[in-house]
C-alpha positions as CSV (number, residue, x, y, z in Angstrom):
1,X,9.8,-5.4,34.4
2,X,6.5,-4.5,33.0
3,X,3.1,-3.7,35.1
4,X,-0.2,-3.0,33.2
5,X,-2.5,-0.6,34.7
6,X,-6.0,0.7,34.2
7,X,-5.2,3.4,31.7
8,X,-5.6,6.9,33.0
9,X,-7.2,9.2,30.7
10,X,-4.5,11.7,31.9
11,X,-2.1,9.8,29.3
12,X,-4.1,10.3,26.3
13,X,-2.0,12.8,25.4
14,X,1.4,10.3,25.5
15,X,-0.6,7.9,23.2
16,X,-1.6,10.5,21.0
17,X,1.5,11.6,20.4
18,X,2.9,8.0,19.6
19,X,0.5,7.8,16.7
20,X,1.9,10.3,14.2
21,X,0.8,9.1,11.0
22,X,-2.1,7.7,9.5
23,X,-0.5,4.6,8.8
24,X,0.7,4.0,12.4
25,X,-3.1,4.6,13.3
26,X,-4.0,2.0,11.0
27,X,-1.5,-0.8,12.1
28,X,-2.2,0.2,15.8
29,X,-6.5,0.9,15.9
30,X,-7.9,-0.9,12.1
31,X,-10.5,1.3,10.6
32,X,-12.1,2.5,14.0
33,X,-10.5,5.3,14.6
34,X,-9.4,8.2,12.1
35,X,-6.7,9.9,11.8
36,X,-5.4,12.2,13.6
37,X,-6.4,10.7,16.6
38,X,-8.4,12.6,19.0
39,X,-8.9,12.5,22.9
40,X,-12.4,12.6,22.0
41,X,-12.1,9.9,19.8
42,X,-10.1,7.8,22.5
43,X,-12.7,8.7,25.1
44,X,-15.8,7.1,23.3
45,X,-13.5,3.9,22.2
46,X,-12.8,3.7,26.2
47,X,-16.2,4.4,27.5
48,X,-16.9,1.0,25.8
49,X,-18.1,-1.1,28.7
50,X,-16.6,-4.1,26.9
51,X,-13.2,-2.4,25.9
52,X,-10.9,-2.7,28.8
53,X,-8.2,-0.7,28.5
54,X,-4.3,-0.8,29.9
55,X,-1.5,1.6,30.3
56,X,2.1,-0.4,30.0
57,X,4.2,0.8,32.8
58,X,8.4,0.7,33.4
59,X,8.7,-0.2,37.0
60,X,11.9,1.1,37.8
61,X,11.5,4.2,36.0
62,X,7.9,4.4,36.5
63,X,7.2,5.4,32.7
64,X,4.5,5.2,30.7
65,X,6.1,3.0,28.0
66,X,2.9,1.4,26.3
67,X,-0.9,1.2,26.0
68,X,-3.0,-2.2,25.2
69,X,-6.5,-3.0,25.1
70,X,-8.8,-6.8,25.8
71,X,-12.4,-5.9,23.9
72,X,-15.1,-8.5,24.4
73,X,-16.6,-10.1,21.7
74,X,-19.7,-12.2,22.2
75,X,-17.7,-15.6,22.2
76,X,-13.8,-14.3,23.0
77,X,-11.9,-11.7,24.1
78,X,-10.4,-10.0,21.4
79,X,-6.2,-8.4,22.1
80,X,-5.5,-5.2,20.4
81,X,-4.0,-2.0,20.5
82,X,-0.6,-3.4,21.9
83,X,1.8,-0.5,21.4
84,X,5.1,0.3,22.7
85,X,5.1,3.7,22.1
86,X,8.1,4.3,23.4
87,X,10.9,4.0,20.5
88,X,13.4,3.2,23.5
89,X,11.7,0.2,24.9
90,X,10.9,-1.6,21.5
91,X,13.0,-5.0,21.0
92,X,13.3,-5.8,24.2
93,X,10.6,-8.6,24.7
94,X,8.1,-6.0,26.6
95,X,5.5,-7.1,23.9
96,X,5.6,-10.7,25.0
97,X,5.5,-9.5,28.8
98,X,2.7,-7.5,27.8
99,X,0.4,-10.0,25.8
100,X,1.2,-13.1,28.6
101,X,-0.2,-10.3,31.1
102,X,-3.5,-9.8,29.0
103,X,-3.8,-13.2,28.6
104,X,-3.6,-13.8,32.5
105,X,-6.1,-11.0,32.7
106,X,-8.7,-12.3,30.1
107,X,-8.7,-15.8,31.6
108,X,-7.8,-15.1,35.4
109,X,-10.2,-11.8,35.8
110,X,-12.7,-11.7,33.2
111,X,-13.2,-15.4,33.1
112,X,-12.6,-16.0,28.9
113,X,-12.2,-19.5,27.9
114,X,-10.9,-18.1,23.8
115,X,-8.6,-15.6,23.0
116,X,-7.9,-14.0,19.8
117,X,-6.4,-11.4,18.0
118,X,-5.3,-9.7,14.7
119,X,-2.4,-8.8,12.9
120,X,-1.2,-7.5,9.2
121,X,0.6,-10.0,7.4
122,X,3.7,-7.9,6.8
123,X,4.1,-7.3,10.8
124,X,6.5,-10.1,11.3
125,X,8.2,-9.3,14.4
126,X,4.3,-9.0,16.4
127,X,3.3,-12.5,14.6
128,X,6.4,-13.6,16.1
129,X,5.9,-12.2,19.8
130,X,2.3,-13.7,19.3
131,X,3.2,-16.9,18.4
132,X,5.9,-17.3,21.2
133,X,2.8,-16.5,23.8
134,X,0.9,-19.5,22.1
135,X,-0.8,-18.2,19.3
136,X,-1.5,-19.6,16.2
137,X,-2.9,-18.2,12.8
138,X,-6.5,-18.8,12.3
139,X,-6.3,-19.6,8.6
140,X,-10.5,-19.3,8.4
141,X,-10.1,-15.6,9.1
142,X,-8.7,-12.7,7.6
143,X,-9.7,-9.0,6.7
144,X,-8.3,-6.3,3.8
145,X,-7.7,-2.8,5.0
146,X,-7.3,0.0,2.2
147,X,-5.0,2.7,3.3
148,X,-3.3,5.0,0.8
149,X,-3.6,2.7,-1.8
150,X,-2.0,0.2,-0.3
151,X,-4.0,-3.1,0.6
152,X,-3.1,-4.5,3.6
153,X,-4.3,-8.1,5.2
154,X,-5.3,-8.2,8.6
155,X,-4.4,-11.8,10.0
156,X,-6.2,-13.3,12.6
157,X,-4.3,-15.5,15.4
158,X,-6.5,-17.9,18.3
159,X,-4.3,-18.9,21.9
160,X,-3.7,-22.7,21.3
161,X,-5.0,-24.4,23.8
């Protein structure tokens, strides 16, 4: 089983450390952060009064498996940075867990009525995950991220209603 917690800062370290390339930085955070990442560079993302951040927790083992975030947009709340960063726990259906809890979250706590968000293209097995938690591609919007001259196209995905 899965919990998600308030993250602690106390674990910026553990995420850190799960993003060791500038790649991975890019698949996890898009273009607002830079690599490598920074605890500085975490604290101002999290001192973001609309960012609400989440540390994914093992509850037998009590480990800090994961991190994921909800941001508020003006009209939705936005999912993103859903990592497990632990190579262990991957393929196991925590990422489905994980986004059904932030779902619960955005409409249950913070009272959201839409739910969105984005995805590269080539990241099949998270379009899957999405989709099983009732998402579907939002064919109206996409973005192109440049990284190491590769170009990349961010997807974006709306919870069907």
């Amino acid at each position: 089983m899965i919990q998600l917690e308030k993250f602690n800062p106390i674990n910026s370290e553990k995420l850190i450390s799960w993003i060791d390339t500038e790649e991975f930085l890019m698949q996890f955070a898009g273009p607002s952060l830079s690599f490598p990442l920074t605890s500085e560079q975490l604290n101002k993302s999290l001192s973001d009064t609309n960012r609400f951040a989440f540390q994914a927790m093992e509850s037998a083992s009590g480990a800090v498996i994961g991190y994921c975030e909800i941001f508020l947009t003006g009209n939705s709340a936005l999912l993103g940075r859903i990592l497990i960063g632990d190579p262990g726990f991957r393929s196991k259906g925590f990422g489905k867990i994980i986004v059904n809890q932030l779902i619960c979250y955005a409409y249950e706590t913070l009272q959201q009525t839409a739910i969105e968000l984005n995805v590269f293209d080539w990241n099949i097995p998270a379009i899957n995950c999405y989709k099983k938690c009732g998402f579907v591609l939002n064919p109206d919007k996409k973005s192109v991220r440049e990284i190491n001259g590769k170009t990349w196209i961010a997807l974006n995905m709306i919870l069907a209603k």
